[in-house]
N, C-alpha and C positions, 0 to 999 in steps of 0.2 A: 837255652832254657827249655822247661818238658813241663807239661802239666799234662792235669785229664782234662778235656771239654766236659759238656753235663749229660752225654751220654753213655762216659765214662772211655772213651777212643784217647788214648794216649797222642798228648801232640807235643810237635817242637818247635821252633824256632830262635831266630837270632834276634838279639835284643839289646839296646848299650845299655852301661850301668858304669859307673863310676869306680875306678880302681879298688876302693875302700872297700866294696860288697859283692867282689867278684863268687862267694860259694856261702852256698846255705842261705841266702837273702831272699826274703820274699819280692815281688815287685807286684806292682800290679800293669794290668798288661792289656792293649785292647782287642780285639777280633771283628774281623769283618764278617760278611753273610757267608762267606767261604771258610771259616775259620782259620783265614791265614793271618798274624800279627799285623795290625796298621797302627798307623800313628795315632794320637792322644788327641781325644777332641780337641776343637779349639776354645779357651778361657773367653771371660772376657777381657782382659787387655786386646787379645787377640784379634775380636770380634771389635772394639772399639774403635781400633788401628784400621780395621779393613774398612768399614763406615767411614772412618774420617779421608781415609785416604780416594774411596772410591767416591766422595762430595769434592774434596779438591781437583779430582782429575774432570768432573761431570763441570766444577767450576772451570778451570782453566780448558775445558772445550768450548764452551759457552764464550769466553771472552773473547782467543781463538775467533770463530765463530763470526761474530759480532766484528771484530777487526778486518778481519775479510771482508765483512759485509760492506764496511764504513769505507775500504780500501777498491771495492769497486764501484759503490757510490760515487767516490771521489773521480773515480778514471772515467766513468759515464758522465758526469757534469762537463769535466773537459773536453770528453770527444764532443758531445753538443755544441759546447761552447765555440771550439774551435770550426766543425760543421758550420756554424751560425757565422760565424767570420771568414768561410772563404765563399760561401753564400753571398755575403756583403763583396766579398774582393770581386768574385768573377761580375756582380750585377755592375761593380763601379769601371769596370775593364770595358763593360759590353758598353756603355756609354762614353768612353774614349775620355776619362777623367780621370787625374791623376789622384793617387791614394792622398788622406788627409795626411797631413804635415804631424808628428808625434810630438813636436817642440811646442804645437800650441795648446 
């Protein structure tokens, strides 16, 4: 494709276009700060999709996140918990007593 810029400098580039309008078609066409061809702003579908997608992903890090948290909570109670019962094991050793019976 050839046009003029608006100071009149003849320019060209490559551009798709669909079979049907290969010659004599106008198109409209966008330019960056360098006046080389880029792509087509983005719409809003575009813009909507990117919004909804970058809230689901900020959701499912959050939850993530949160699951971990709940996932080390859980393993810290246990190590306590268990800390706390071999605390109880060696104090019932050092006084030469047998562990309680689990059947009563």
């Amino acid at each position: 494709m050839t046009w003029q810029d608006e100071a009149g400098v003849p320019r060209s580039g490559m551009v798709r276009l669909p079979l049907d309008h290969l010659s004599d078609t106008r198109a409209q066409i966008w330019l960056d700060r360098q006046g080389r061809v880029a792509p087509r702003p983005h719409g809003i579908v575009e813009i909507i999709f990117g919004v909804l997608l970058a809230g689901l992903l900020a959701g499912w890090s959050t939850w993530l996140a949160s699951w971990r948290l709940r996932l080390l909570r859980h393993w810290w109670v246990a190590a306590r918990a268990v800390k706390t019962l071999e605390e109880q094991w060696h104090d019932l050793n050092r006084e030469r007593r047998s562990p309680p019976d689990p059947r009563m």
